[in-house]
N, C-alpha and C positions, 0 to 999 in steps of 0.2 A: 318603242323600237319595232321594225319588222320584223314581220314573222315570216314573209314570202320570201323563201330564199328561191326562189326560181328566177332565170335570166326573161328580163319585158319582153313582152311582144314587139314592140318593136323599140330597137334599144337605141338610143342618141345615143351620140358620139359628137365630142367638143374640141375644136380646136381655138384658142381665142390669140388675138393678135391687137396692136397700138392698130388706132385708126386712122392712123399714117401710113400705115405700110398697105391699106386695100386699094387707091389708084393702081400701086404698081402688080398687086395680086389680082384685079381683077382686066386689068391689061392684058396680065398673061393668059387667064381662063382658068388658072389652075395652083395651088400651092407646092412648094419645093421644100424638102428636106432640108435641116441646115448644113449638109456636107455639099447641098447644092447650090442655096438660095445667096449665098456670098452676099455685092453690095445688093443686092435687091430688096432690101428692109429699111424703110426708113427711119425707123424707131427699133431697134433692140430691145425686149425687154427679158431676154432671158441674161441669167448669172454666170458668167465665165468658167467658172468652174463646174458646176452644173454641164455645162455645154461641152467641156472636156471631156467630162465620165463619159460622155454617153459617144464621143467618138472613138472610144475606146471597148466599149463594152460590143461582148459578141452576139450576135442572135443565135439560139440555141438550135433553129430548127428552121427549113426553108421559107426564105428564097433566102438567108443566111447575110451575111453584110455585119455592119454595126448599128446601132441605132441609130446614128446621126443620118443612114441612109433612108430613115424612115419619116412620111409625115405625121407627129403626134397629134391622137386625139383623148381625152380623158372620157368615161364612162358617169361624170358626176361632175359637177357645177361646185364652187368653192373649194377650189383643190390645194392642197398642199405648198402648190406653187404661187396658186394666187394668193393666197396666206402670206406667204414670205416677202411677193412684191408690196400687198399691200400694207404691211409691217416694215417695210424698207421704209419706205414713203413717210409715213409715220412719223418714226425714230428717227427723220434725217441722216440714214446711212449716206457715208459718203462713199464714192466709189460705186454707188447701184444706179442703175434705172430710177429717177426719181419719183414721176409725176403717179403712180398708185393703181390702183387699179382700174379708175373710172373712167381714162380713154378706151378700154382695153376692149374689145367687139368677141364676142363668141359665135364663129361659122360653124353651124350645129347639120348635121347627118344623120344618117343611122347604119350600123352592121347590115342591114339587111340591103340596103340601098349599094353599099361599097362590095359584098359579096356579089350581087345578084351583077354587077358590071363587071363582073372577073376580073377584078383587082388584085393583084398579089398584097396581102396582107398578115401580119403575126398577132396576136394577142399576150399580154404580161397579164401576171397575177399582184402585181406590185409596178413599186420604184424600178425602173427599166436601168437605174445603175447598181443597184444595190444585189451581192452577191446571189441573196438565197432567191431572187426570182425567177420565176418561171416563165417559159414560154410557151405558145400555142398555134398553130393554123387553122385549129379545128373548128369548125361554127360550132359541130355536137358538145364540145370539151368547156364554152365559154360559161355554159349553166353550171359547171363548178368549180373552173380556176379562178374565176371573178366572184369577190365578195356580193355579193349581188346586196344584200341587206345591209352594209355598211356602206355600200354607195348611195342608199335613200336616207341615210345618216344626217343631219345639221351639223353635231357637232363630231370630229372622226379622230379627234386627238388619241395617243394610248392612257388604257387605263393601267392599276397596277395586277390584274392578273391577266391584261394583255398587252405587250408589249409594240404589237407589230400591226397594231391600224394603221398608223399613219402610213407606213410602205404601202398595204395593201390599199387605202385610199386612192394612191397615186396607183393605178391600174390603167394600163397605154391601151388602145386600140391604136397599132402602126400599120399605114399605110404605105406600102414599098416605093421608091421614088417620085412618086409625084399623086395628086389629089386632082381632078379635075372638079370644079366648083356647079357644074351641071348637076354633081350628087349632092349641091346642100338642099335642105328642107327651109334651110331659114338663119335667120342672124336674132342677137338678143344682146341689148345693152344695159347699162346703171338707170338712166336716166331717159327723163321725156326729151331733154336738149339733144344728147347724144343719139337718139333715135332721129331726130328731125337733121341732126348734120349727115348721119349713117345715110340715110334718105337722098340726103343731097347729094354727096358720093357715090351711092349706088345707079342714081337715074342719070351723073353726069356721064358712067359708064356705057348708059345706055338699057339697065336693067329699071323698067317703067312701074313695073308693081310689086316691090322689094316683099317680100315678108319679113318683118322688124317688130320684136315686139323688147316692151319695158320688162326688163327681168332681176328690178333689185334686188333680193333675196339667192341672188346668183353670187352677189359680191360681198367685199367686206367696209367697202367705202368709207376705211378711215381718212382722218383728218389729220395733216401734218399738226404733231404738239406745238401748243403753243399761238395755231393760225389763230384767229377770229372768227367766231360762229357765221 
């Protein structure tokens, strides 16, 4: 377990998307909230209900809105939500997002890069629907609202004399209406395929020397029960 509760020097920030929808993301230059981005996705992989909360919930503290008016990015790789897509997939839910998590592309950043561009942006200490979270603008405030040693975690399930990892897992870095893509550092996928298609998509944009690296250990790359190895 770590011991360094202190916030990294320089701290990623994760937003991950179907590798369908970056033609029309990197057309624009920039990602959109989901209060914004309407048809512009061509794969959905968020939960309806999931997407509900969050256009309902309030931000606590300036530039103020809902959450849905922000662009999510996660503080930690294998999050709570890719968990659930890639367990949908799995278990043949019906009614979800099917194909798992192994299209899914992580546009990675860092706080320091979205502050130093004077970005309007909040920070959570958790699940950004969930009652008892907090919010933040502070840079000085993120070395302790954010679990900082639970985000270098593998596994972040709760145990029983804690109850409330998995909230605090889910810790948003939000950026206020829109992400310009000038600020990422780089992309990261499951697989060497999915890096060589990423590649192909990024240079038909016109981006010549992508930064793409293989980052299995990011995912949970189950296998629909039942497929054939």
């Amino acid at each position: 377990m770590a011991t360094d509760v202190s916030r990294p020097g320089a701290t990623l920030i994760m937003h991950f998307t179907h590798i369908d929808n970056l033609p029309a993301i990197l057309a624009a230059g920039r990602l959109f909230p989901d209060n914004v981005v309407g048809t512009r996705l061509a794969t959905n992989v968020g939960a309806a209900d999931i997407k509900a909360s969050r256009r309902d919930r309030i931000i606590t503290c300036q530039p103020g809105g809902v959450v849905a008016d922000y662009v999510p990015f996660y503080f930690a790789e294998r999050s709570p939500m890719m968990y659930r897509i890639a367990c949908e997939h799995r278990d043949g839910k019906t009614g979800c997002y099917p194909d798992g998590d192994d299209p899914l592309v992580y546009l990675v950043s860092t706080v320091e890069r979205v502050h130093e561009a004077r970005l309007s942006w909040v920070a959570s200490d958790g699940n950004c629907a969930h009652h008892l979270t907090n919010f933040s603008r502070s840079l000085d405030e993120l070395a302790e609202l954010v679990d900082w040693p639970l985000m270098r975690e593998r596994i972040w399930k709760n145990l029983p004399d804690d109850q409330d990892r998995i909230r605090r897992r889910m810790a948003e870095f939000l950026v206020h209406r829109e992400f310009p893509l000038d600020l990422l550092v780089g992309y990261a996928v499951r697989t060497s395929q999915r890096a060589a298609q990423l590649r192909c998509v990024l240079q038909t944009a016109g981006i010549i020397d992508p930064y793409v690296r293989v980052r299995p250990n990011w995912y949970y790359g189950y296998k629909r029960k039942g497929a054939e190895e």
